[in-house]
PDB file with one MODEL, atoms N, CA, C and O in Angstrom:
MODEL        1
ATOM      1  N   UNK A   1     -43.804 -55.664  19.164  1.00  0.00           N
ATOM      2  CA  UNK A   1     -43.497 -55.905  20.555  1.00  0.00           C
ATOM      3  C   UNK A   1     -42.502 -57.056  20.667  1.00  0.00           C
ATOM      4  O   UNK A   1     -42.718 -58.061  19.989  1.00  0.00           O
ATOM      5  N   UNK A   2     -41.328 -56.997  21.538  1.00  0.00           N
ATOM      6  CA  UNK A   2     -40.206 -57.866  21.732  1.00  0.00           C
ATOM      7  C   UNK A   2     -40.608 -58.433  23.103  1.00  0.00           C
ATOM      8  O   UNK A   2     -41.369 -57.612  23.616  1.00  0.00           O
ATOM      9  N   UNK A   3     -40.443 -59.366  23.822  1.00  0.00           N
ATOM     10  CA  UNK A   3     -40.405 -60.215  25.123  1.00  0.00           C
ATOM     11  C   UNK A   3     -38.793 -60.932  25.246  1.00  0.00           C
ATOM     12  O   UNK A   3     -38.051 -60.952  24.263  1.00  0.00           O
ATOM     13  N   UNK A   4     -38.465 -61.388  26.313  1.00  0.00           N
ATOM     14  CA  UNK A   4     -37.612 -62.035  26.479  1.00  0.00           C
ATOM     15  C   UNK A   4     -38.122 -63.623  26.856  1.00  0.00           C
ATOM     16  O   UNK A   4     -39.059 -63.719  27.648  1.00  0.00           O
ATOM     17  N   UNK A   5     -37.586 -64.722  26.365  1.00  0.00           N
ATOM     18  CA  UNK A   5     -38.028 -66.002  26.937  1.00  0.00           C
ATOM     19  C   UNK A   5     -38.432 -65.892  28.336  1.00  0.00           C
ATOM     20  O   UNK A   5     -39.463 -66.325  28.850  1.00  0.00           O
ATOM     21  N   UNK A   6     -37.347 -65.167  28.946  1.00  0.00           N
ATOM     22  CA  UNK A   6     -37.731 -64.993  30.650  1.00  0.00           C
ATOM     23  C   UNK A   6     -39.310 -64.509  30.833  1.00  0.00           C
ATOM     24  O   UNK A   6     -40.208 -65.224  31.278  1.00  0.00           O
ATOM     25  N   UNK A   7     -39.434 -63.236  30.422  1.00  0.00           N
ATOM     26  CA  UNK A   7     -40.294 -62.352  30.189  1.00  0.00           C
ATOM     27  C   UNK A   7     -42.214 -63.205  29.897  1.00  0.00           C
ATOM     28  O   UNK A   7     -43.287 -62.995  30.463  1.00  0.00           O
ATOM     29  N   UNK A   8     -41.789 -64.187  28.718  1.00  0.00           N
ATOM     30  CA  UNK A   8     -43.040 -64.700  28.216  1.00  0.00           C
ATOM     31  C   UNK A   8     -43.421 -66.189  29.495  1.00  0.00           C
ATOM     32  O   UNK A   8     -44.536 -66.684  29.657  1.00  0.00           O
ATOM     33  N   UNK A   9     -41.971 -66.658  30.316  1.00  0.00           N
ATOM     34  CA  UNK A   9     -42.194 -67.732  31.110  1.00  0.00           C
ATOM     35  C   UNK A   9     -42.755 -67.467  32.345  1.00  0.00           C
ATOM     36  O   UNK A   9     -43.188 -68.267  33.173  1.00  0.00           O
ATOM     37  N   UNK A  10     -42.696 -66.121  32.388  1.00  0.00           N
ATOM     38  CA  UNK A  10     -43.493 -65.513  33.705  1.00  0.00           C
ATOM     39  C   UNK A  10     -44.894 -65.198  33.697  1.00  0.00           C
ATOM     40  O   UNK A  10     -45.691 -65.183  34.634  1.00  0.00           O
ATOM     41  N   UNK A  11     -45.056 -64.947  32.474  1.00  0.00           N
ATOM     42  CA  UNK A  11     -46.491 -64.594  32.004  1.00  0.00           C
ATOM     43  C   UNK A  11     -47.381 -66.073  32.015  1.00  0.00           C
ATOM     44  O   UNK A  11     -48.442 -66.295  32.599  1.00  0.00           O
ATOM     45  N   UNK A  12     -46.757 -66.781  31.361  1.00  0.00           N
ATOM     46  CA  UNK A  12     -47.433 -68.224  31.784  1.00  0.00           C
ATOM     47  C   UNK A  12     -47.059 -69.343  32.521  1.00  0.00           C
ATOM     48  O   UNK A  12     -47.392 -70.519  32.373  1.00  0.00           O
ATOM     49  N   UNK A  13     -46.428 -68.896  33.216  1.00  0.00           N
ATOM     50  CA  UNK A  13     -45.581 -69.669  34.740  1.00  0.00           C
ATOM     51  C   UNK A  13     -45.557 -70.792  34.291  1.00  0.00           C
ATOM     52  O   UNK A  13     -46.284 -71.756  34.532  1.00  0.00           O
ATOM     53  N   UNK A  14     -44.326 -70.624  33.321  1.00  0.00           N
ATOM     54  CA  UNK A  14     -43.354 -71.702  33.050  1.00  0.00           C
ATOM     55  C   UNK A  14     -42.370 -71.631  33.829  1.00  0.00           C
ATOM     56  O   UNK A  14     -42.374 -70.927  34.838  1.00  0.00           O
ATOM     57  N   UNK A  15     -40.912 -72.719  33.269  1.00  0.00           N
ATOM     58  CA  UNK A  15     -39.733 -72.435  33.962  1.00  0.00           C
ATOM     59  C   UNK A  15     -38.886 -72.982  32.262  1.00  0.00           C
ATOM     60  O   UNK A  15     -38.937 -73.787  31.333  1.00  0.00           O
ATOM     61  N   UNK A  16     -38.375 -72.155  32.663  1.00  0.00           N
ATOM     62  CA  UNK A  16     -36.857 -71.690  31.228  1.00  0.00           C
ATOM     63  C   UNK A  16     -36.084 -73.038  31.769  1.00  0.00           C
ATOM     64  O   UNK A  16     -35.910 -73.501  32.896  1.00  0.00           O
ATOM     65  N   UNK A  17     -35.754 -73.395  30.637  1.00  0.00           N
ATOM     66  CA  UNK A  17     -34.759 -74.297  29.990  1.00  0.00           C
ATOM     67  C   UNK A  17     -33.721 -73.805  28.931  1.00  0.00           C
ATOM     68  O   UNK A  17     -34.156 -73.878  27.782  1.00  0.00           O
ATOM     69  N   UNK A  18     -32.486 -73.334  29.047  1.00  0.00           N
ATOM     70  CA  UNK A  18     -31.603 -72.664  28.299  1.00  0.00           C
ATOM     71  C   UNK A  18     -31.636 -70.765  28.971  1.00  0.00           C
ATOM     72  O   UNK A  18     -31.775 -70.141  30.023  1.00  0.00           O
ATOM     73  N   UNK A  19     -31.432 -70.574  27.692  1.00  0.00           N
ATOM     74  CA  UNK A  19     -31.092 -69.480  27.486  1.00  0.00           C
ATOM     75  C   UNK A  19     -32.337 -68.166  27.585  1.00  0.00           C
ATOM     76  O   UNK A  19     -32.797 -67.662  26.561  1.00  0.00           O
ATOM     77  N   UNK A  20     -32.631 -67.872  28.543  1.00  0.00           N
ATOM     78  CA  UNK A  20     -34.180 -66.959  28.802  1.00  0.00           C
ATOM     79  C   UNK A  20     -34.172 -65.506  28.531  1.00  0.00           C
ATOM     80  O   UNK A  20     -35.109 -64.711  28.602  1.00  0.00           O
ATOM     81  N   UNK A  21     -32.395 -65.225  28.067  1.00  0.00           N
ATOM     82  CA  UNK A  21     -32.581 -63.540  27.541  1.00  0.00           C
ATOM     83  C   UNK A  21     -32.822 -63.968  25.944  1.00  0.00           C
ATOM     84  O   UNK A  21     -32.897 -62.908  25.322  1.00  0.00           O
ATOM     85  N   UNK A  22     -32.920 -64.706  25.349  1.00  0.00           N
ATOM     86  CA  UNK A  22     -33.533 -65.153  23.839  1.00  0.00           C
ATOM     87  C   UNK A  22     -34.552 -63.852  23.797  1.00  0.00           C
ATOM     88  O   UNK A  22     -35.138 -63.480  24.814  1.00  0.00           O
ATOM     89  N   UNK A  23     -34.700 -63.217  22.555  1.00  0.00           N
ATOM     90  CA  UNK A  23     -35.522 -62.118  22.452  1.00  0.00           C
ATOM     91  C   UNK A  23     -36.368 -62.594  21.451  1.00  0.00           C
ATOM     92  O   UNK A  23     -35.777 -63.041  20.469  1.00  0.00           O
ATOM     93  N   UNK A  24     -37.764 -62.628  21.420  1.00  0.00           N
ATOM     94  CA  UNK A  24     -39.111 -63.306  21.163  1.00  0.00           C
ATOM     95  C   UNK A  24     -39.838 -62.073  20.649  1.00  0.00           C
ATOM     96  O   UNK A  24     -40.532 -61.266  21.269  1.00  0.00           O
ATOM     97  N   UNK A  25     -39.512 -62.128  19.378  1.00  0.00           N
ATOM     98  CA  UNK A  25     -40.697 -61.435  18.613  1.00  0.00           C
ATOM     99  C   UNK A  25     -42.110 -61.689  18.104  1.00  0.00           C
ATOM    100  O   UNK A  25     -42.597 -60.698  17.558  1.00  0.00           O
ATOM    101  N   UNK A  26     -42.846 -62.704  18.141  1.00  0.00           N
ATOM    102  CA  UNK A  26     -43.790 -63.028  17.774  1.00  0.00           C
ATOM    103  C   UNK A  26     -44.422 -64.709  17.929  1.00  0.00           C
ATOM    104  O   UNK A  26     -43.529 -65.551  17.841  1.00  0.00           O
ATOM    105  N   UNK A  27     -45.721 -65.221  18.127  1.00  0.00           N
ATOM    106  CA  UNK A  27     -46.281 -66.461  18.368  1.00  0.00           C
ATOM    107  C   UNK A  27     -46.271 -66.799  16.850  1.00  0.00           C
ATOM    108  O   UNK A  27     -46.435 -66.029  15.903  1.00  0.00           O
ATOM    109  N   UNK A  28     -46.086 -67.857  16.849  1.00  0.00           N
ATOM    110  CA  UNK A  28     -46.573 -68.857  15.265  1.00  0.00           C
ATOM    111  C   UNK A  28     -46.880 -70.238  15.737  1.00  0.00           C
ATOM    112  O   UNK A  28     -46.826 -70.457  16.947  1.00  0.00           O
ATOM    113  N   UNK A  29     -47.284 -71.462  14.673  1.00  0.00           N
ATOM    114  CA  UNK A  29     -47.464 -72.354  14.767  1.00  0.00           C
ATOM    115  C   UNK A  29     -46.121 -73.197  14.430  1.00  0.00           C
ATOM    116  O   UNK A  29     -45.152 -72.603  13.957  1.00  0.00           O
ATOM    117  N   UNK A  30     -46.082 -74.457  14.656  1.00  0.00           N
ATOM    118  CA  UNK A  30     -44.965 -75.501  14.604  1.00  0.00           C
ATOM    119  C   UNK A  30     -45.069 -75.684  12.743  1.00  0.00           C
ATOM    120  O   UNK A  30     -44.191 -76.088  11.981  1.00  0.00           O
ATOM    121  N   UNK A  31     -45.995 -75.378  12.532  1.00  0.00           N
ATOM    122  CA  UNK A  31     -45.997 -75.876  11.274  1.00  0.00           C
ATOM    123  C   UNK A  31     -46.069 -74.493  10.176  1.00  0.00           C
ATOM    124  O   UNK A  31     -46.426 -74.438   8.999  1.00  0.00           O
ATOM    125  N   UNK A  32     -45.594 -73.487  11.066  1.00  0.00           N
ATOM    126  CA  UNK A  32     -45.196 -72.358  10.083  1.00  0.00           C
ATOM    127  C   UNK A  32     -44.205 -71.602  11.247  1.00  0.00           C
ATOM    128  O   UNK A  32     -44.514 -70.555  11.816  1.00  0.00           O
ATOM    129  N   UNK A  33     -43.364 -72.112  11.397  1.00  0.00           N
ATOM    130  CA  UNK A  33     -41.939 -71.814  11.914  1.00  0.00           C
ATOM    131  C   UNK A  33     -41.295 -70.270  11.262  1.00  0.00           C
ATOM    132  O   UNK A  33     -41.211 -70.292  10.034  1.00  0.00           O
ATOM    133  N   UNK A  34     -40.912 -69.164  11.821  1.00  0.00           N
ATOM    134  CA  UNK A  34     -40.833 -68.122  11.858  1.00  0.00           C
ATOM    135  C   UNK A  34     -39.500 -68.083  12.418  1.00  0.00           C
ATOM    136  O   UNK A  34     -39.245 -69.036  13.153  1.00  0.00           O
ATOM    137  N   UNK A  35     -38.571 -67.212  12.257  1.00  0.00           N
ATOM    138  CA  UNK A  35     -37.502 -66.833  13.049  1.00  0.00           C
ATOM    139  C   UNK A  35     -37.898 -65.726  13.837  1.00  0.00           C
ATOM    140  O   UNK A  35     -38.635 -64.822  13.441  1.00  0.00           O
ATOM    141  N   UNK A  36     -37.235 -65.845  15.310  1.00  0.00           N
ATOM    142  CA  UNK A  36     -37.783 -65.095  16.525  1.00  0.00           C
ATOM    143  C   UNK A  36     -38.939 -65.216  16.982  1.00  0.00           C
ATOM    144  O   UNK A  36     -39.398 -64.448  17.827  1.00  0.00           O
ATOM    145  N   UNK A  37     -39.771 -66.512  16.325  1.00  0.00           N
ATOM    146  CA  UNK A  37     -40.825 -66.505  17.292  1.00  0.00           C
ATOM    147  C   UNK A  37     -40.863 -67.855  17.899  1.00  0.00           C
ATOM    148  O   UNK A  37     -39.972 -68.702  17.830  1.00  0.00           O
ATOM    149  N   UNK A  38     -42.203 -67.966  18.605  1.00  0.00           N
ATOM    150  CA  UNK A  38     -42.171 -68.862  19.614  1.00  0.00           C
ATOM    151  C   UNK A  38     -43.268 -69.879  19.453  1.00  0.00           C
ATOM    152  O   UNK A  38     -44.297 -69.279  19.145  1.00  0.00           O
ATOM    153  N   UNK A  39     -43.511 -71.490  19.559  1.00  0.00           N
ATOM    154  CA  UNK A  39     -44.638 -72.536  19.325  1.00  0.00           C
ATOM    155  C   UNK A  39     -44.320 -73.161  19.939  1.00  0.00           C
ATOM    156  O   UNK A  39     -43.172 -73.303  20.361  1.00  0.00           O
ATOM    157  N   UNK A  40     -45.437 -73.843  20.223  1.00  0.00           N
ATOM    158  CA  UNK A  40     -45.934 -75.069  21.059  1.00  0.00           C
ATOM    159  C   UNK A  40     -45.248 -76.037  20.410  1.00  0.00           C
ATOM    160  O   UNK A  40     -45.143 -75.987  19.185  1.00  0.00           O
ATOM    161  N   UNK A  41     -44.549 -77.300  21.323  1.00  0.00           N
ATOM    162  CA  UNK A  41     -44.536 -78.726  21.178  1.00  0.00           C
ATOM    163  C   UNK A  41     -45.440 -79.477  21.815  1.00  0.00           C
ATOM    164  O   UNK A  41     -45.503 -78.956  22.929  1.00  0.00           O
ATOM    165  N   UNK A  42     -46.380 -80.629  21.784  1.00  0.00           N
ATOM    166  CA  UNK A  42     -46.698 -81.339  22.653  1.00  0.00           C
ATOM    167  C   UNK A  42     -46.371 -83.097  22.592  1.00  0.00           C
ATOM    168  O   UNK A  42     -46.458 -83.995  23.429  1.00  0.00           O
ATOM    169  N   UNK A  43     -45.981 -83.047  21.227  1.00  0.00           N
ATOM    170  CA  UNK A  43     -44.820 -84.156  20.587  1.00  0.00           C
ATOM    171  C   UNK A  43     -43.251 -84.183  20.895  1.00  0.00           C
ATOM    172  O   UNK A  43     -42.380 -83.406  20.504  1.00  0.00           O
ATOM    173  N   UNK A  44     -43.171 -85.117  21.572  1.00  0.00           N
ATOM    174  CA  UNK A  44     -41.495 -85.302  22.068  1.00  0.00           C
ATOM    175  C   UNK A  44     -40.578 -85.613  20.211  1.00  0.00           C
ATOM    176  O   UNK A  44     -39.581 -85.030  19.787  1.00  0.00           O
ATOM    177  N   UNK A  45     -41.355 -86.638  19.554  1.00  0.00           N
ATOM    178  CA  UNK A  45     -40.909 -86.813  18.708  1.00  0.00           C
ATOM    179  C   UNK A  45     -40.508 -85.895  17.467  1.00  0.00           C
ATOM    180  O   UNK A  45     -39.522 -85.857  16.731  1.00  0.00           O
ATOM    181  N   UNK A  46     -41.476 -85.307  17.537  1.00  0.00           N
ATOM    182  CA  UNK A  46     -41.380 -83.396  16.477  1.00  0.00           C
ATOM    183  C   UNK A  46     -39.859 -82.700  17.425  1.00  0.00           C
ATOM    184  O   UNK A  46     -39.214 -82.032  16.616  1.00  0.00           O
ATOM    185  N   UNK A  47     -39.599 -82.695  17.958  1.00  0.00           N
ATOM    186  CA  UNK A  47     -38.927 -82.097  18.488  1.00  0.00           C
ATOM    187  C   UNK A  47     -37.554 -81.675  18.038  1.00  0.00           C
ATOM    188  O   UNK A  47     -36.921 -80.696  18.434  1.00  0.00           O
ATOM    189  N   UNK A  48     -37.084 -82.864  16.857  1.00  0.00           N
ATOM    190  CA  UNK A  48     -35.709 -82.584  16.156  1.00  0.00           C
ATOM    191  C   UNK A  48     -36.034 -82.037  15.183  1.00  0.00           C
ATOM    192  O   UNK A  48     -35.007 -81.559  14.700  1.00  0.00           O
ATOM    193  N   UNK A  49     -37.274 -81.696  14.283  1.00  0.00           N
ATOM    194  CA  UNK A  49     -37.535 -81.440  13.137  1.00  0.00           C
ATOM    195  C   UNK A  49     -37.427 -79.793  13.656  1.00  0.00           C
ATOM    196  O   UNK A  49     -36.912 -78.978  12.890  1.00  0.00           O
ATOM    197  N   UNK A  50     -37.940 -79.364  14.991  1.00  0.00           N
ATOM    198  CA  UNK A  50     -38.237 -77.635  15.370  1.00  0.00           C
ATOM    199  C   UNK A  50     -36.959 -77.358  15.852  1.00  0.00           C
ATOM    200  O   UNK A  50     -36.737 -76.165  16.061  1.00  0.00           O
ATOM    201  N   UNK A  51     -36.014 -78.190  16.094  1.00  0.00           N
ATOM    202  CA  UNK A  51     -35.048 -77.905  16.510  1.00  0.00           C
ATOM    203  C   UNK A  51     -33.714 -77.179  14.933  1.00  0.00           C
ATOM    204  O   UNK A  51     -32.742 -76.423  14.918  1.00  0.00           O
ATOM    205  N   UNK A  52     -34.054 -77.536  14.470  1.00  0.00           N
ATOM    206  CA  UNK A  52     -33.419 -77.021  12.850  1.00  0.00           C
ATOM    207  C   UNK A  52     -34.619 -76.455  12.360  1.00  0.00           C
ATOM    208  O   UNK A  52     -34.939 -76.727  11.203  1.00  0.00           O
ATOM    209  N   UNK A  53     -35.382 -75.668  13.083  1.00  0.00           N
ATOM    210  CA  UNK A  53     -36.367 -74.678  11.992  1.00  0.00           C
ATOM    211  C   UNK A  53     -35.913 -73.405  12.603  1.00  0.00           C
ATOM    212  O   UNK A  53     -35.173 -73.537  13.578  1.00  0.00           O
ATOM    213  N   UNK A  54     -36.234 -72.084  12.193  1.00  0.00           N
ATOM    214  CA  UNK A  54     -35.714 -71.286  12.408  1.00  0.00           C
ATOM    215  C   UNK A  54     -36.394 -70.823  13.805  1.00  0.00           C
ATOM    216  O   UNK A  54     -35.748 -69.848  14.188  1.00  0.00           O
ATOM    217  N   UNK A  55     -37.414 -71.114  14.712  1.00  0.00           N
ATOM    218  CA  UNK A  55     -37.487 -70.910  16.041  1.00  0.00           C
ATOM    219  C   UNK A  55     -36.830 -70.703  17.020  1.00  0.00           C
ATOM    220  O   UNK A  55     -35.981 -71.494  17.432  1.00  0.00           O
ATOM    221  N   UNK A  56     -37.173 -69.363  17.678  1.00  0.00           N
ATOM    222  CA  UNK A  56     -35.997 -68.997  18.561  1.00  0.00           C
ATOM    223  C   UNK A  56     -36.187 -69.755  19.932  1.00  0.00           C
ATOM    224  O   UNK A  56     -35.298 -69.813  20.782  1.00  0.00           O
ATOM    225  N   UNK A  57     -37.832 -70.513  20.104  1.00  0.00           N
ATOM    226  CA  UNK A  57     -38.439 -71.145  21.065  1.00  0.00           C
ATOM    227  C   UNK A  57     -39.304 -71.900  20.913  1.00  0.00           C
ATOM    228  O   UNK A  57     -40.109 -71.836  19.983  1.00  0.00           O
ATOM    229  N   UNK A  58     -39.292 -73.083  22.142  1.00  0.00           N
ATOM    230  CA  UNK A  58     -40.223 -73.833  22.229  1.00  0.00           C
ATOM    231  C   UNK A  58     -40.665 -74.033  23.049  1.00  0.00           C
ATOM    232  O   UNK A  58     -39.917 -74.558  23.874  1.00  0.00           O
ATOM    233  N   UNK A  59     -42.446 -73.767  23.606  1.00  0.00           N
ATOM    234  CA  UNK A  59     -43.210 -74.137  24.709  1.00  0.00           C
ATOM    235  C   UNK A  59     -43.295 -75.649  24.882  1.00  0.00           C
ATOM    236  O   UNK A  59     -43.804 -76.168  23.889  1.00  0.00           O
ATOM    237  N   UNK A  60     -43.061 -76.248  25.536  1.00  0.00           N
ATOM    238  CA  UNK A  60     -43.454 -77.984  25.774  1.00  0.00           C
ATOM    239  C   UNK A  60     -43.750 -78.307  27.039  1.00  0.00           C
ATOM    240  O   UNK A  60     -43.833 -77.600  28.043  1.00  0.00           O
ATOM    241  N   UNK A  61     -43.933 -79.705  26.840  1.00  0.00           N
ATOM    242  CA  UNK A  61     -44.708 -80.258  28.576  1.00  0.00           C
ATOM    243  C   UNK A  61     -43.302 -80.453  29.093  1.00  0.00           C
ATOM    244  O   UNK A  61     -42.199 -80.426  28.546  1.00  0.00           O
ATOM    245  N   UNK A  62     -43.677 -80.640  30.218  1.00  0.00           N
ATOM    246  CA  UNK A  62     -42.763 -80.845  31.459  1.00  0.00           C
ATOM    247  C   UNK A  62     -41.756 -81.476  31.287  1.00  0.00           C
ATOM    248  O   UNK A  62     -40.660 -81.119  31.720  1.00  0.00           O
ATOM    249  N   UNK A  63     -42.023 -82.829  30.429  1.00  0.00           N
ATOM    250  CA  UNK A  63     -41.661 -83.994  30.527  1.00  0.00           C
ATOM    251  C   UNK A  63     -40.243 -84.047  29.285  1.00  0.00           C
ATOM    252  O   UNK A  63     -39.434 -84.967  29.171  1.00  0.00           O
ATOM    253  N   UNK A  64     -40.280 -83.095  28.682  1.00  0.00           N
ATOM    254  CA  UNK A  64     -39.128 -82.203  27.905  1.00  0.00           C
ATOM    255  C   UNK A  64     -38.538 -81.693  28.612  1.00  0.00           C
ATOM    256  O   UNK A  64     -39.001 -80.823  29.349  1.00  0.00           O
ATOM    257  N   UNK A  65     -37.213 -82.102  28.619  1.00  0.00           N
ATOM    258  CA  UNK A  65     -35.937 -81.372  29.338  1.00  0.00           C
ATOM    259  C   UNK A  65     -34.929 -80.784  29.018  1.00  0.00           C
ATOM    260  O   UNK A  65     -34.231 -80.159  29.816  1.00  0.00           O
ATOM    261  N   UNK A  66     -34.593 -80.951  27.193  1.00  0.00           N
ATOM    262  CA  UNK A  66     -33.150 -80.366  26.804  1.00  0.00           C
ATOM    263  C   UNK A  66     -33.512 -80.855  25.062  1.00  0.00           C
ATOM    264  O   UNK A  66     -33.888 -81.889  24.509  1.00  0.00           O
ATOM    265  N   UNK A  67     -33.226 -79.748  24.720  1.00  0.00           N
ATOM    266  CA  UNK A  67     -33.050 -78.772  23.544  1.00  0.00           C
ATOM    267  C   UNK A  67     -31.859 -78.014  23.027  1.00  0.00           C
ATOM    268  O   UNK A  67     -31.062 -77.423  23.757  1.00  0.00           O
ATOM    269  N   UNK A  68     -31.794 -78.072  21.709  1.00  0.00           N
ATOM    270  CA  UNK A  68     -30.737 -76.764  21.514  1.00  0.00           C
ATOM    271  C   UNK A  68     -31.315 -75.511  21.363  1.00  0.00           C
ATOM    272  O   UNK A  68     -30.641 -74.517  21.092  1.00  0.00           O
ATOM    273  N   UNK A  69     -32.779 -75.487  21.554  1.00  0.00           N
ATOM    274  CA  UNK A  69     -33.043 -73.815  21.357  1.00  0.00           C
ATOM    275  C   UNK A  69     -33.469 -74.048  23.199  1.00  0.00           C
ATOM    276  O   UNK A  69     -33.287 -75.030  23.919  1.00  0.00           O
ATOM    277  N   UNK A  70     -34.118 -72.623  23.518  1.00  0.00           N
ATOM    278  CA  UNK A  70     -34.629 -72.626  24.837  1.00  0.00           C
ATOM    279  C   UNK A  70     -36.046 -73.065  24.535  1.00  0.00           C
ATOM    280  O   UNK A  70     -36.591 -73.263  23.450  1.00  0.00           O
ATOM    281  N   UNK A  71     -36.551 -73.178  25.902  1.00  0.00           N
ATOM    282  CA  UNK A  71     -37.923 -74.005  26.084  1.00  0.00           C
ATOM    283  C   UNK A  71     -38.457 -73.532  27.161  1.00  0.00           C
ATOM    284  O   UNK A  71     -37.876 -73.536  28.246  1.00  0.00           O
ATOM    285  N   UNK A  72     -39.528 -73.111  26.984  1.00  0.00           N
ATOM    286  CA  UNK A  72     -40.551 -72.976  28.234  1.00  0.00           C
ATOM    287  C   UNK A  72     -41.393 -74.368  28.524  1.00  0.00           C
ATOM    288  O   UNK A  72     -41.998 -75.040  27.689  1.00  0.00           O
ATOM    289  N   UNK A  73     -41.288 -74.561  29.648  1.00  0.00           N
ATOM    290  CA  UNK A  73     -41.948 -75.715  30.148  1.00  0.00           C
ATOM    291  C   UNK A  73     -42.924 -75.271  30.977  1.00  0.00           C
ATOM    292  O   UNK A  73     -42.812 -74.368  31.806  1.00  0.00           O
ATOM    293  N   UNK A  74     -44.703 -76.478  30.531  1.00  0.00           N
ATOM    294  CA  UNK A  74     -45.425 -76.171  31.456  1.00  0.00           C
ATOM    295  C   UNK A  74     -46.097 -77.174  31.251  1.00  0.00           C
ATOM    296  O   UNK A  74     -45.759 -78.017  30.420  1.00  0.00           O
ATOM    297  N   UNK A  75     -47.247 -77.269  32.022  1.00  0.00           N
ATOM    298  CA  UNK A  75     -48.187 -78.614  32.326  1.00  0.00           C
ATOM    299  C   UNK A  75     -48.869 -78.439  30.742  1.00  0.00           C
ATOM    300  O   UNK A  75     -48.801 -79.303  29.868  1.00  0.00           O
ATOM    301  N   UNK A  76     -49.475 -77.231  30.621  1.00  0.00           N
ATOM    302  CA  UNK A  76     -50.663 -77.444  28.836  1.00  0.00           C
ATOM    303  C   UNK A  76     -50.040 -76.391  28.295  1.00  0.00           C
ATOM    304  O   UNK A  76     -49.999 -75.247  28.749  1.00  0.00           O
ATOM    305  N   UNK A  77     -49.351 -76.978  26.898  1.00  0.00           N
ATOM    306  CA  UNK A  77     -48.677 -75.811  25.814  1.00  0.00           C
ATOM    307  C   UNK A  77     -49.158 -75.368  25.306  1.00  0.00           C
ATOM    308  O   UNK A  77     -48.861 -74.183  25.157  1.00  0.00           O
ATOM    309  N   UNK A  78     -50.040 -75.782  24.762  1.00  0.00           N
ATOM    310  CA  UNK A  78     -51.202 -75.503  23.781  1.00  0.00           C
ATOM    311  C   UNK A  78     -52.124 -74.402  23.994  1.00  0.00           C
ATOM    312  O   UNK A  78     -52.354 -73.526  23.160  1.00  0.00           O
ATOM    313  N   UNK A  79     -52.651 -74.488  25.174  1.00  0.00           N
ATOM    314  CA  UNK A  79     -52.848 -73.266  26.392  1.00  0.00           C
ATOM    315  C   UNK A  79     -51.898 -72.058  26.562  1.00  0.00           C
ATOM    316  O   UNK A  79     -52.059 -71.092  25.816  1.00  0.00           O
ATOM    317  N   UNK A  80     -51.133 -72.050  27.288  1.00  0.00           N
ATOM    318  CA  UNK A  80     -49.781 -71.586  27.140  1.00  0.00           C
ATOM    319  C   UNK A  80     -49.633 -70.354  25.862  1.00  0.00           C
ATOM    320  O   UNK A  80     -49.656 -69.125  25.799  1.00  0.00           O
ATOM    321  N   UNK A  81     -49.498 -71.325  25.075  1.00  0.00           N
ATOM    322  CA  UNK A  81     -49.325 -70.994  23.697  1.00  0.00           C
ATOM    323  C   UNK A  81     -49.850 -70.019  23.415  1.00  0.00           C
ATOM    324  O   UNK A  81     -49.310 -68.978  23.041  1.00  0.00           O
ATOM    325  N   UNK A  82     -51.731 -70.374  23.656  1.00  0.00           N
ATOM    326  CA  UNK A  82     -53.030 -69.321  23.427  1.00  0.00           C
ATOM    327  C   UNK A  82     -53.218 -68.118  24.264  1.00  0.00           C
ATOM    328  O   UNK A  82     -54.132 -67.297  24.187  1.00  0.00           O
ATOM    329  N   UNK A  83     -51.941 -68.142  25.296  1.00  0.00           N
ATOM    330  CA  UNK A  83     -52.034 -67.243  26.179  1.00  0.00           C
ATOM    331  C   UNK A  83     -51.270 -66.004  25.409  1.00  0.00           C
ATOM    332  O   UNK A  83     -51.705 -64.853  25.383  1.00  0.00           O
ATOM    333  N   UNK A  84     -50.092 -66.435  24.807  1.00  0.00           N
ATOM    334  CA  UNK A  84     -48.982 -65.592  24.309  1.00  0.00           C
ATOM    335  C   UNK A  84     -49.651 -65.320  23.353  1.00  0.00           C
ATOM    336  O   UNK A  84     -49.424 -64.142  23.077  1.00  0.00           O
ATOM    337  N   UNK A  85     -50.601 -65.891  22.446  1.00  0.00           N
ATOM    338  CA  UNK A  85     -51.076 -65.081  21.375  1.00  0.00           C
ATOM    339  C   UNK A  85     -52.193 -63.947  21.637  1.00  0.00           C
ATOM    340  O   UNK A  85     -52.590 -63.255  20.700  1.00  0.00           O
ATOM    341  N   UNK A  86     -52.606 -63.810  22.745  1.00  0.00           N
ATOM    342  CA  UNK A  86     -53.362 -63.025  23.171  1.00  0.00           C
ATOM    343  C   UNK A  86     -52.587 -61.519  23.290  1.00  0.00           C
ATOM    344  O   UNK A  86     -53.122 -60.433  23.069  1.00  0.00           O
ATOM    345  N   UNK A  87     -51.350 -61.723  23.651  1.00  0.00           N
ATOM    346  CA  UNK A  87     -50.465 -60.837  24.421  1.00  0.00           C
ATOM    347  C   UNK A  87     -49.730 -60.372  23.254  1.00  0.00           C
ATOM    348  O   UNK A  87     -49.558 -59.154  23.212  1.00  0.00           O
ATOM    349  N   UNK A  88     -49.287 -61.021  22.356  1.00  0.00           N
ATOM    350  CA  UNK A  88     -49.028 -60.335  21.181  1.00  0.00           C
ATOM    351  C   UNK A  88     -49.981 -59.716  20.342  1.00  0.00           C
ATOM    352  O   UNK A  88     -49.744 -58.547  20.036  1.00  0.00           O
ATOM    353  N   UNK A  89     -51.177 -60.333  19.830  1.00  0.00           N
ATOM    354  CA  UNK A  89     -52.163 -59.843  18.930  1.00  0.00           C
ATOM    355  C   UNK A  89     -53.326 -59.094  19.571  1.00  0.00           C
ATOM    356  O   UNK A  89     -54.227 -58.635  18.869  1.00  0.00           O
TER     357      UNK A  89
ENDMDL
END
C-alpha cells in the first residue's frame, strides 16, 4: 500500500510541511530508517542525523518547522506514528 504525505496528514490531522505529494510506502522507526517510509521525531536535536537517512518523512511536534524532507506536524508523534502503523499493518 502507497499513501501520499498529504494522504497520511489527513488521517492523523496533521499539517504538511514541504512537499505532501511525497509517496509513503511504509512506517519504520528513527532508528531503522527505510527509504519511502515514514517515523516519528520527538527530538529537535535528532533531526539532522534523519535528515541524511534515507526517509522520505518525518512526523514531529509542532514546534518543528523546516526540514529538507517533508514533515507532518502534530501535537503527539509518537501517537501519530501508532496510528499509521495500524493503517499499514
Amino acid at each position: 500500500m502507497q499513501q501520499t504525505v498529504n494522504q497520511l496528514a489527513e488521517l492523523i490531522q496533521g499539517k504538511v510541511m514541504g512537499d505532501g505529494r511525497t509517496v509513503i510506502s511504509g512506517v519504520t522507526s528513527a532508528e531503522q530508517p527505510l527509504a519511502g517510509h515514514v517515523a516519528y521525531l520527538e527530538d529537535p536535536e535528532r533531526l539532522e542525523v534523519l535528515e541524511a537517512s534515507p526517509l522520505a518523512c518525518l512526523i514531529v511536534p509542532r514546534r518543528i518547522t523546516r526540514s529538507a524532507k517533508p514533515l507532518i506536524q502534530v501535537e503527539q508523534p509518537k501517537l501519530a506514528w501508532a496510528q499509521l502503523l495500524n493503517l499499514f499493518f
